[in-house]
N, C-alpha and C positions, 0 to 999 in steps of 0.2 A: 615430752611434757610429763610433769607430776602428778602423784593421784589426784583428784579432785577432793576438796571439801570431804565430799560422802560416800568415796572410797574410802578415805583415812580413818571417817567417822567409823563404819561397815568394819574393816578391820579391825578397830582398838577394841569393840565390843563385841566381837567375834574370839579374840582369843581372848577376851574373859568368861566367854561362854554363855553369854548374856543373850537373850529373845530381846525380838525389836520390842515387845511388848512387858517386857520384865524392866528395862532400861527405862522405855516410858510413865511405865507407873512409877517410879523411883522417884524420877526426873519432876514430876507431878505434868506431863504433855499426853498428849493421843496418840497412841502408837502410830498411829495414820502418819501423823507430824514426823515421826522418828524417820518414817520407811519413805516420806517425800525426801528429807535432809540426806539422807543417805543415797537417794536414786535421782540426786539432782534434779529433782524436780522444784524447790523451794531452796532459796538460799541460804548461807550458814546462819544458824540461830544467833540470838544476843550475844554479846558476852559475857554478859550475868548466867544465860541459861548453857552456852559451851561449859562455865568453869560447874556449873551445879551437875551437867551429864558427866564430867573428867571425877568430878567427888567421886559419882558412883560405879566408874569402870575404874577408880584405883590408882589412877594415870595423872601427870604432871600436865594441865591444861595449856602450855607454851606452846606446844607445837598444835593442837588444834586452833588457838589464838593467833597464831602469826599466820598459818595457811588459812583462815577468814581475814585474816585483814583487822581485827577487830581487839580492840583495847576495853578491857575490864574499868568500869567506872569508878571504881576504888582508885586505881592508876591515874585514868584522866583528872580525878579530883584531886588527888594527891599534886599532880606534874603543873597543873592548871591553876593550883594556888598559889604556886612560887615562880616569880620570874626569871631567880637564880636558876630552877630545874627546864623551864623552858628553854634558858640560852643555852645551858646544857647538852639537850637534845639540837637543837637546831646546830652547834656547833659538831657536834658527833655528824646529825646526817651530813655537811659537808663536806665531810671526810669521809663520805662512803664506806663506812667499815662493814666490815664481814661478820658473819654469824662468830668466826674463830676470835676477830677482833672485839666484839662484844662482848664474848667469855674471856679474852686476857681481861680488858676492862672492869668489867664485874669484879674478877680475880683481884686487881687491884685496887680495887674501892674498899674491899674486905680488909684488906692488908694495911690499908690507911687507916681508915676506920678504930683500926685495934692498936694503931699507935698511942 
């Protein structure tokens, strides 16, 4: 099994060199709050506050996003206004793609896009 949530979280702020309590006050939360998220004792924060913790350790907020499970509200809004993007996604997930399959994908949206 994978690190947990606040394993992942404990490590990405550990080699920035960062106190549970240095990250907290950044973050605007209660160190208390950091050290439950990280000791699994509370589950992964918002997705609004993951991506505001990922600003201040420096770090591309996807992979603490995807191991919460948790979708950024910008995204849901964005996905959730178009029907064309909904069918989109629904057609991807039943094609089970892989994390590799989603970076060619991406890859190739880029590539059209610039046509």
């Amino acid at each position: 099994m994978g690190k947990s949530f606040g394993a992942l979280l404990r490590a990405m702020r550990r080699s920035k060199g960062m106190s549970q309590r240095e990250l907290a006050g950044r973050v605007g939360v209660d160190f208390s709050y950091i050290s439950k998220v990280e000791n699994d004792r509370l589950a992964a924060p918002s997705a609004d506050t993951i991506q505001r913790i990922c600003r201040e350790l420096e770090v591309s907020p996807d992979e603490l996003l995807a191991h919460s499970g948790k979708v950024p509200s910008n995204l849901k809004d964005m996905v959730s206004g178009s029907a064309a993007a909904l069918n989109f996604l629904r057609e991807a997930h039943s094609m089970a793609l892989t994390d590799d399959d989603w970076a060619k994908l991406s890859g190739r949206l880029k590539r059209l896009r610039k046509e």
